[in-house]
C-alpha positions in Angstrom: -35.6 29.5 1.5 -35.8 25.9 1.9 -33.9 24.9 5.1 -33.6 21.5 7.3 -34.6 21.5 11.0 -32.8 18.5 12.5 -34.4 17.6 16.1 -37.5 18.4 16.9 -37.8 19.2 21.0 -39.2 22.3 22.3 -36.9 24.5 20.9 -36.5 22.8 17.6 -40.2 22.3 17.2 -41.2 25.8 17.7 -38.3 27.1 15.4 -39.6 24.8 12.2 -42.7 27.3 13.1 -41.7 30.3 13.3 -39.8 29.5 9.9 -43.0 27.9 8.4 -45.0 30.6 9.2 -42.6 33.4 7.8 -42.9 31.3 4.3 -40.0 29.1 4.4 -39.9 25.2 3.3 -38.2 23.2 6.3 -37.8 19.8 6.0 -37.7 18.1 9.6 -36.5 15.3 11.3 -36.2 13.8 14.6 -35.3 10.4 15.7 -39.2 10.6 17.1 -41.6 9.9 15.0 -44.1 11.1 16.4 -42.5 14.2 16.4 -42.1 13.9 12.6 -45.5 13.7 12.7 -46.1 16.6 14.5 -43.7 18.6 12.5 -45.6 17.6 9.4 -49.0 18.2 10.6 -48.0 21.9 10.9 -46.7 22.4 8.0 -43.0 20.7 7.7 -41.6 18.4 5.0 -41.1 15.5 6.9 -37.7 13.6 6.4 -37.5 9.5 7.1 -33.7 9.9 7.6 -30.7 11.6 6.7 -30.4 10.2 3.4 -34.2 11.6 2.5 -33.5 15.2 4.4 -30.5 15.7 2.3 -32.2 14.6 -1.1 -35.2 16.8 -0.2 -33.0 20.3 0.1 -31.9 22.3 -2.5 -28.1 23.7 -3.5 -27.0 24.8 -1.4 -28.5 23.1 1.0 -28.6 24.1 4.6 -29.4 22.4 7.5 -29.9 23.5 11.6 -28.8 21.1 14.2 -31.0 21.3 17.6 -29.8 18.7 19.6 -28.0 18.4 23.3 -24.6 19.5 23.0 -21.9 17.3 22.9 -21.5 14.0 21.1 -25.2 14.2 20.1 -24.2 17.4 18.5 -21.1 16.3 17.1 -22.7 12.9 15.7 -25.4 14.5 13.8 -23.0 17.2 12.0 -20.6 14.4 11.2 -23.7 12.4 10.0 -25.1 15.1 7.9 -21.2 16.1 6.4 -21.3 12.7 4.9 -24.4 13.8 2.8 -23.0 17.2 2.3 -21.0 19.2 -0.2 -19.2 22.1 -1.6 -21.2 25.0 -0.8 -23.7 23.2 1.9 -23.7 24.9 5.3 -24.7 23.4 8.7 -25.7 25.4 11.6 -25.4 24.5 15.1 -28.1 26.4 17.3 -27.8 24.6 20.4 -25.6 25.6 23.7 -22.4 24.2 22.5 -18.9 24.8 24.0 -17.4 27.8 21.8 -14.3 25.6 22.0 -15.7 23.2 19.7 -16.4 25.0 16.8 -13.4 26.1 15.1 -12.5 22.1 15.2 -16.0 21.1 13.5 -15.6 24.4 11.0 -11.9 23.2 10.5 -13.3 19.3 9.8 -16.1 20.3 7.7 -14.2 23.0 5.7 -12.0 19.7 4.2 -15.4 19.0 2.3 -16.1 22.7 1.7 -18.9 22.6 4.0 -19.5 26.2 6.1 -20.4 26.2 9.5 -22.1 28.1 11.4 -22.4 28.7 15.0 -25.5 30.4 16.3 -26.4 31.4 20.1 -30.2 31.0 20.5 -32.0 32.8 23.0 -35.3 32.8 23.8 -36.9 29.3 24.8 -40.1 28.4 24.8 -40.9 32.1 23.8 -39.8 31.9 20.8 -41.9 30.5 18.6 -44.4 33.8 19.5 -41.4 36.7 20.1 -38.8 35.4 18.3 -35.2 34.4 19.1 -32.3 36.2 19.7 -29.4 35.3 17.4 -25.6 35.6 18.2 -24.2 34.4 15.1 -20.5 33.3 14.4 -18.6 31.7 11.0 -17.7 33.2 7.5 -19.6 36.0 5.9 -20.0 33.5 3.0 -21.3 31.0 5.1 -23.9 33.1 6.9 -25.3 34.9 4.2 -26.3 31.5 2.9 -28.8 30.8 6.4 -29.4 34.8 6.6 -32.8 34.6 5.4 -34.1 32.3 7.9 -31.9 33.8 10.8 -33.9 36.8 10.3 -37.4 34.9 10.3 -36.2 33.5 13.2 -35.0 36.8 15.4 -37.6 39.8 16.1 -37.0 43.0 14.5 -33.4 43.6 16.1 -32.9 40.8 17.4 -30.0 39.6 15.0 -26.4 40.0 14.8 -23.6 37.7 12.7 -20.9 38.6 15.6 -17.8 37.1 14.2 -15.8 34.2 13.7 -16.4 30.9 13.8 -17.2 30.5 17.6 -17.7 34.0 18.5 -21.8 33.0 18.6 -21.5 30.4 21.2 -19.1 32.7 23.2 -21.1 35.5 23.3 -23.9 33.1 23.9 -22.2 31.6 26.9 -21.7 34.5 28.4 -25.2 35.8 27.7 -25.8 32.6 29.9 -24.1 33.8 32.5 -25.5 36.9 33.1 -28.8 35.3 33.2 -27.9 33.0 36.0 -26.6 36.4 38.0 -29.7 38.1 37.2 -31.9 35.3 38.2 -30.2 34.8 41.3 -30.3 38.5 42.1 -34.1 38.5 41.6 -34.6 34.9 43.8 -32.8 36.4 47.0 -34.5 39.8 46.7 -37.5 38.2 47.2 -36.7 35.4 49.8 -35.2 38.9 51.8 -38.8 40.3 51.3 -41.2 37.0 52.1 -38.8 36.6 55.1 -40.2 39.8 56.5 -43.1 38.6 58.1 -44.4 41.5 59.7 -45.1 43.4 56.7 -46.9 40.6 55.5 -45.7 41.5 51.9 -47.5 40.5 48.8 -44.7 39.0 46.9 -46.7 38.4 43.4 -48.3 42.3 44.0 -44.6 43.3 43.8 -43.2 41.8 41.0 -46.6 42.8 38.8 -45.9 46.7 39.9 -41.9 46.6 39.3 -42.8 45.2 35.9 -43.5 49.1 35.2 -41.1 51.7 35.4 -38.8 50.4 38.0 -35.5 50.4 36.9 -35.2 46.5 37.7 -37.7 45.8 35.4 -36.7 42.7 32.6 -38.4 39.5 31.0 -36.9 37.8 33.9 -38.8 39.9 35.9 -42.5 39.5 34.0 -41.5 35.2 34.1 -41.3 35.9 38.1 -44.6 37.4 38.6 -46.1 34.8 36.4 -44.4 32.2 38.5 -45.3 33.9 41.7 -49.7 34.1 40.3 -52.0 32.7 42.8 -52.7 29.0 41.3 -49.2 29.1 39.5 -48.0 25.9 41.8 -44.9 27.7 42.8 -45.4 26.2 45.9 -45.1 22.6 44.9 -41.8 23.2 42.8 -38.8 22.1 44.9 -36.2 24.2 45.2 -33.2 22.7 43.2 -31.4 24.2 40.4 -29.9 22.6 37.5 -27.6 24.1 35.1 -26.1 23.1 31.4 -22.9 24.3 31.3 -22.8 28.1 30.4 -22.1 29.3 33.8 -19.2 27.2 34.6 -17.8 27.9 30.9 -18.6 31.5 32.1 -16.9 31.1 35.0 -13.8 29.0 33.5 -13.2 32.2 30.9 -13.5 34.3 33.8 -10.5 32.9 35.3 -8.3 32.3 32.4 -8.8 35.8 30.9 -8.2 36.7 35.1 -11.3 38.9 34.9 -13.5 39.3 38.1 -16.7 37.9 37.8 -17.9 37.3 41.8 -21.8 37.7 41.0 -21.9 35.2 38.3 -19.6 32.8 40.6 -21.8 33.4 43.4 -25.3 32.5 41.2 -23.4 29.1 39.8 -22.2 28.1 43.5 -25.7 28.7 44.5 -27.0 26.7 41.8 -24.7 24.2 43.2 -25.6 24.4 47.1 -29.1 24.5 46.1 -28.7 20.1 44.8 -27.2 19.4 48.5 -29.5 18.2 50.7 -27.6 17.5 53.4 -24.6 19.6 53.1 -21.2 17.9 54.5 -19.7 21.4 54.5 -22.6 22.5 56.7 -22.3 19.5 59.0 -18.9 21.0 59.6 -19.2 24.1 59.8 -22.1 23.5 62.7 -19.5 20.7 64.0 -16.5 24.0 64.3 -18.8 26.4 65.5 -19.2 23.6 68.4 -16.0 22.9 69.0 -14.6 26.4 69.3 -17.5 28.2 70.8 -20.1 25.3 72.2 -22.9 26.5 70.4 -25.6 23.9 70.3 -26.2 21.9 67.3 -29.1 19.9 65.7 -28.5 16.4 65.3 -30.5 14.2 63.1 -33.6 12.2 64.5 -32.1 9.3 66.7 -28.8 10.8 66.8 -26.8 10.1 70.0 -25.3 13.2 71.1 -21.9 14.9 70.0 -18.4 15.1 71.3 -17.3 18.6 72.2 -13.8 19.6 72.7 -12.8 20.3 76.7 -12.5 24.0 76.3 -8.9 25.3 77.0 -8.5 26.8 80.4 
């Protein structure tokens, strides 16, 4: 099929690809040139603008949005809705709220343009394994993208879920239990290199659980690549970002009142792991003072701290 590809970063990029290669036409565009450029060099139809991407596709014509969430997102599938029609279909791939979609399907149905909301897993791996693909919005509209949503996903590795916005849910929550999972694997190991008299080799371990231990994952063949002699592990400091999944996780969590303490935990950690210098800490060391006069470490040229006279 012949199929737009609208941004062009590491995810979109690799996806025009993978699509190329499986014998699709995509036509590509990025506010970059240079990665126009790029895109056309391997094999893309390269679009100048809107205007040319939408006079280059075919009835019906279909185009992927791959850009940040949020108004970037919502800017682009306006943009392109004012170049679609009857019949036309836009997909958004990226990590959007699931909130958001049954507004844009309700806004773009007026024109008779489907929408279609697709949970992408599998960064920069995918161009080589494929992507996973959680897939909301009308049967109608889906069948339309179906051939290059099964290009895209490994043998598999595809599934139209439901509704409009049931792709981004289940993608959210997919997100979720990745941040659980990876912040299962990152204290199991920090237990294990804090036992120093065992003198454990932390990258020998994650190579051997990579085979038949029951904790065995992708997650856990990315650690022992990270953990390689050479890797640079050790210049990579140790703060931990996150886009939005986990607290929408979370948030659904706690409307729906369904206990979720391990992927609370891994987002609060995510958090603590930004603070350098902790206020909470500094109190918590200031209490345990105060109650108990245990000592505590003030910061270089600090001038001493006032204890409370201790109740007779």
């Amino acid at each position: 099929m012949k199929i737009a590809m609208v941004g062009l970063g590491k995810m979109g990029a690799n996806m025009t690809e993978r699509l190329i290669r499986a014998g699709h036409q995509v036509v590509a565009y990025d506010l970059s040139s240079e990665a126009r450029a790029q895109a056309a060099a391997n094999g893309a139809i390269a679009a100048d603008d809107l205007d040319d991407l939408a006079a280059k596709l075919d009835r019906p014509r279909a185009a992927w949005v791959m850009v940040p969430a949020g108004p970037p997102t919502d800017s682009t599938i306006d943009a392109l809705a004012e170049r679609f029609g009857p019949g036309d279909v836009i997909v958004d791939g990226g990590n959007s709220n699931y909130k958001s979609a049954k507004p844009t399907a309700d806004r773009l149905a007026t024109k008779q343009i489907g929408f279609v909301d697709a949970g992408t897993s599998g960064g920069v791996w995918g161009l080589t394994e494929g992507y996973c693909l959680m897939v909301g919005g009308t049967k109608e509209a889906v069948a339309v993208v179906e051939p290059a949503l099964r290009s895209l996903a490994p043998e598999g590795g595809y599934a139209h879920v439901g509704p409009v916005g049931a792709g981004h849910f289940v993608k959210m929550v997919h997100n979720g239990i990745e941040y659980g999972l990876m912040q299962a694997y990152a204290e199991g190991f920090e237990i294990m290199r804090s036992a120093t008299e065992f003198d454990l080799d932390l990258h020998e371990i994650a190579s051997i659980w990579r085979y038949g231990s029951v904790v065995r994952s992708w997650l856990l063949e990315l650690t022992e690549r990270a953990l390689r002699p050479g890797s640079g592990f050790e210049e990579i400091k140790g703060e931990v970002s996150d886009s939005g999944e986990g607290r929408w996780t979370v948030e659904e969590a706690i409307e729906r009142a369904v206990p979720a303490p391990v992927i609370s935990a891994a987002l609060y950690a995510r958090f603590a792991s930004r603070q350098k210098d902790s206020f909470a800490d500094r109190l918590l060391a200031a209490l345990r003072n105060q109650f108990g006069g245990h000592p505590v470490t003030l910061e270089s040229g600090g001038q001493g701290f006032e204890t409370t006279t201790p109740r007779s």
